[in-house]
C-alpha positions, -999 to +999 in steps of 0.1 A: -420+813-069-402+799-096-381+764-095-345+778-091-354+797-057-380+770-042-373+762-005-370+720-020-350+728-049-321+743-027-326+719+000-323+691-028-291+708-042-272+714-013-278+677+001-270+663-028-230+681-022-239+680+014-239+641+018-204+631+003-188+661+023-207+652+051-189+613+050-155+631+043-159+650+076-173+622+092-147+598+078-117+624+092-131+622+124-136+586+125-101+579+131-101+597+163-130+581+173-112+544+165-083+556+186-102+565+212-122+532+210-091+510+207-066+528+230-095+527+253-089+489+258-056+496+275-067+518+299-077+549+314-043+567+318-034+561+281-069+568+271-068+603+293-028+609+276-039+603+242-068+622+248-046+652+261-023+650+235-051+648+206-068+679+218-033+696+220-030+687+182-063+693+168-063+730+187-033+741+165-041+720+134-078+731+136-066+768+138-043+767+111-070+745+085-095+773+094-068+797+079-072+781+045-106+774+053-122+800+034-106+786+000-139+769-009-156+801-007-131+822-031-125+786-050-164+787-054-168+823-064-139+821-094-159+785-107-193+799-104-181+830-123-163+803-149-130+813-146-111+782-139-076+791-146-080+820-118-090+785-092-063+768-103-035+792-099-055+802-063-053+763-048-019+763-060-015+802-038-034+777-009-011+748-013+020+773-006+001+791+022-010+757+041+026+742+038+042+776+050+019+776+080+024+740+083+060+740+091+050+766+121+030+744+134+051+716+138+073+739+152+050+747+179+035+712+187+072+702+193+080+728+215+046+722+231+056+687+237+086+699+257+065+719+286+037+694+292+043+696+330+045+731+328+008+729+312-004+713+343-002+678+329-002+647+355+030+625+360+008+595+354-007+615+317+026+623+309+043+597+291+015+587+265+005+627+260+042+633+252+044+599+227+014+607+211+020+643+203+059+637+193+044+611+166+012+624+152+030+660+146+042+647+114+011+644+101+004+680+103+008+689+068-008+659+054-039+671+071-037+708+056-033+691+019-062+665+028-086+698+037-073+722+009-080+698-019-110+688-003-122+721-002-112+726-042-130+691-052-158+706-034-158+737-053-157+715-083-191+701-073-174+661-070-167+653-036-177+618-037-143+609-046-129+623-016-151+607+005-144+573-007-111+582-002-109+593+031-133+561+046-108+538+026-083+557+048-102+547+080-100+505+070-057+517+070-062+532+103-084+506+117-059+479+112-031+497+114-048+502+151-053+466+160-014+460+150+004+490+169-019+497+198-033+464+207-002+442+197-021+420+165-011+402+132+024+395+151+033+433+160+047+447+195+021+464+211+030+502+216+001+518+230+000+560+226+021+559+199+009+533+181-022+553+176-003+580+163+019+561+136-015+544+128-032+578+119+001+587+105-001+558+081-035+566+069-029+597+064-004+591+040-023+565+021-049+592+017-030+622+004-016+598-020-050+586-033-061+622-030-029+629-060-039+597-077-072+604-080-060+642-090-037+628-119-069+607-137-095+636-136-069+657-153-061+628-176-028+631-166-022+667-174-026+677-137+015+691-139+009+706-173-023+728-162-014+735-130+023+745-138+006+766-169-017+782-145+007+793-117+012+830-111+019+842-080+004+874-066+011+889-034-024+903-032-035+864-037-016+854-009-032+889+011-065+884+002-066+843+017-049+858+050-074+885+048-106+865+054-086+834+067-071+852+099-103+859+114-116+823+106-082+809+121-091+830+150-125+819+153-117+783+151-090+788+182-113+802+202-139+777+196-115+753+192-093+765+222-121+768+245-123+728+243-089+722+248-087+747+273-114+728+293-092+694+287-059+711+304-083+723+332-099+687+336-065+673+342-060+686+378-091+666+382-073+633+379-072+606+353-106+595+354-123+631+349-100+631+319-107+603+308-142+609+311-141+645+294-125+629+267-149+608+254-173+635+259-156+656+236-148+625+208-190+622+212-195+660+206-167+664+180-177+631+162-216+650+156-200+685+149-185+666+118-225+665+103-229+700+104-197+709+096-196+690+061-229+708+056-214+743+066-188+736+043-212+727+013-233+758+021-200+780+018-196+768-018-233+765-032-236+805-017-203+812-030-215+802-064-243+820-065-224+849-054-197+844-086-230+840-108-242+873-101-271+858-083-276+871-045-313+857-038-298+824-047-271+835-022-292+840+004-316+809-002-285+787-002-277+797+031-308+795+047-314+761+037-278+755+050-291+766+084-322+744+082-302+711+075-279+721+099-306+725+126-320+694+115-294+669+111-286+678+153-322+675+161-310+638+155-284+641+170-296+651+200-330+631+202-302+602+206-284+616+233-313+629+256-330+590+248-299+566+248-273+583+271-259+551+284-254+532+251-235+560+237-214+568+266-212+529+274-194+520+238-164+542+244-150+529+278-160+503+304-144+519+331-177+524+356-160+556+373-154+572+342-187+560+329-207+574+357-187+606+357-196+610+319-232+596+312-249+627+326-229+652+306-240+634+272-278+647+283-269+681+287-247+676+258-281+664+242-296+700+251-275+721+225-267+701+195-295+719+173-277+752+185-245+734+175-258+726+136-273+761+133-238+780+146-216+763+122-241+763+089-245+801+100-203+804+096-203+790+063-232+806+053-217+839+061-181+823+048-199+821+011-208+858+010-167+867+025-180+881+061-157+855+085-149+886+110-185+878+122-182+837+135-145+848+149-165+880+171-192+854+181-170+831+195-145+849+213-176+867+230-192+837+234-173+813+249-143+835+270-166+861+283-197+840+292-188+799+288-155+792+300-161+818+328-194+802+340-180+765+334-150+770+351-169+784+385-197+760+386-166+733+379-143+743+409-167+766+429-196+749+431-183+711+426-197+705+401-170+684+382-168+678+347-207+684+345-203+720+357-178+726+334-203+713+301-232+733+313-212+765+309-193+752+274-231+747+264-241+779+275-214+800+251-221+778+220-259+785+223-252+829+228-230+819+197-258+801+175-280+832+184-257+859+176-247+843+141-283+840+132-289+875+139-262+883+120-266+860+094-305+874+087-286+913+087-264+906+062-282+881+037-308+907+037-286+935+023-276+906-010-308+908-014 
């Protein structure tokens, strides 16, 4: 077997993207996590509003990312195949599409924000939900840049400038945190949304590093090449809705099954919310690993695809699926040994704590089904299939996870634990399908 299609060489190539996308992932989700740890302090009801109102936001900004989502794919694909102009004048085609779809969205949060008790939303949830929402809205089409150019720095093979930039964006959140939420350095306290304008803040601070940063690798010709490479094609704009739609629809559905389960939860009471909450900041804090690793596995196959190269292809994505898998075998040796650590650093609250700390051990059980799912979708991103992960997970999760969830939840009594054991359930018929799919199709590359 020669060098360039060794099991180590990919596996060294892809972790060396992997890594610094890995920390940008991680370092996006970090903020949710210090909101959660922060406006944790004040209490349960905020913690459960905030939590409501996050999920709210993520399922609509999730959904509309994943529709520019396969940009590092097609970004990947016009690099590998060294036409650079062609990327350029497609990020600027992503740029347009994300801000379009970005006003939509804000449209919709808002409007969202208006029938919260119509959504089943507690009196006592209401207040910080609502605040929350109303405030971190505006950072809606900060996100969609942060994600598109992360995906095109990707594609250029230097994501370690991204990273730093989005962890220096968690010390502005972090602080920003301690001075809205908790009432330090001298500021009034303001609770829900004072973890909103936090995020907001650092948001900012990183879309501006992110054009910074932009403006020195192109020696300060970014305009200049850019403007000189923008020419707008309908068929451009057709093609990124044509593989993006299914991948937006495959990230609500996974996405939306989530929040789905958090609007259910809330008839439980505050505590259940509270408690789900957390769980999902735990699950959607790990998902980050794989996910960075999905998203380097998209571009390394979508290079070898623009080379003219399918073995590579089909290498690439296999050792995708193997880090994936691996990085959550960590993952969840740590939640099936040290349950009550975990659970114990997000809330002292002992109801909401013993309501939670047996989830995160069934939560423990499917993490390496979680790694191999997602490196499978960008595995299958890189060679243009994304019809595939949006199949899987509508079947997956609506006609067998939600379903059993929800009746071992309110039929059997189960609580919040009922309702993991069947979200678990649909992500691992997910992982299994995608793999099967996955072997199907890199097969015929071959």
């Amino acid at each position: 077997m020669s060098m360039k299609y060794s099991r180590f060489h990919q596996l060294t190539q892809l972790s060396r993207l992997a890594v610094p996308v890995v920390m940008s992932r991680v370092g996006l989700y970090l903020m949710e996590i210090v909101d959660t740890l922060i406006i944790g302090q004040v209490g349960a009801t905020a913690l459960a509003g905030v939590g409501t109102g996050g999920a709210l936001f993520w399922f609509v900004t999730v959904t509309v990312s994943a529709a520019v989502l396969p940009l590092d794919s097609m970004l990947s694909r016009k690099l590998g195949a060294g036409h650079v102009k062609d990327a350029h004048n497609l990020l600027l085609h992503g740029l347009v599409t994300g801000m379009a779809l970005s006003v939509a969205g804000m449209s919709m949060l808002w409007i969202v924000s208006l029938f919260l008790p119509e959504m089943g939303i507690g009196s006592e949830m209401l207040v910080p939900a609502r605040d929350f929402l109303q405030t971190i809205l505006f950072s809606f089409p900060l996100v969609i840049t942060i994600n598109i150019m992360s995906s095109f720095w990707q594609a250029r093979k230097r994501p370690l400038a991204m990273a730093v930039t989005i962890l220096g964006g968690n010390v502005v959140n972090y602080f920003a945190n301690m001075a809205l939420v908790l009432g330090h350095y001298g500021f009034q306290p303001m609770a829900a949304k004072g973890a909103a304008l936090a995020t907001l803040m650092a948001r900012t601070c990183m879309v501006l590093a992110i054009l910074a940063y932009s403006s020195r690798a192109y020696r300060g010709l970014l305009v200049r090449t850019f403007r000189d490479a923008w020419s707008p094609h309908r068929e451009t704009f057709a093609h990124i809705f044509k593989l993006g739609i299914p991948a937006a629809a495959q990230a609500a559905a996974e996405v939306g099954a989530f929040s789905l389960s958090t609007i259910v939860i809330t008839r439980l009471g505050a505590q259940a919310t509270a408690a789900h909450q957390v769980l999902l900041r735990i699950a959607s804090f790990t998902f980050m690993f794989p996910l960075g690793i999905s998203q380097a596995t998209s571009v390394m196959v979508g290079h070898r695809i623009g080379e003219g190269d399918p073995h590579g292809a089909r290498r690439a994505g296999w050792s995708g699926i193997y880090l994936g898998a691996g990085i959550m075998t960590i993952s969840s040796l740590a939640m099936l040994l040290f349950p009550e650590f975990i659970y114990g650093s997000f809330t002292s609250d002992p109801d909401v704590f013993k309501l939670g700390v047996s989830c995160l051990m069934y939560m423990g059980i499917f993490q390496v089904f979680d790694g191999i799912q997602v490196a499978a979708t960008g595995a299958l991103r890189g060679i243009g299939n994304t019809a595939a992960s949006m199949h899987a997970n509508l079947l997956g999760y609506y006609l067998l996870g939600l379903p059993i969830g929800l009746w071992l939840c309110f039929g059997r009594g189960m609580n919040i634990l009922g309702l993991w054991i069947g979200l678990a359930t649909g992500l691992i018929a997910v992982a299994v399908w995608l793999l099967y799919v996955w072997v199907r199709l890199s097969r015929q590359k071959k």
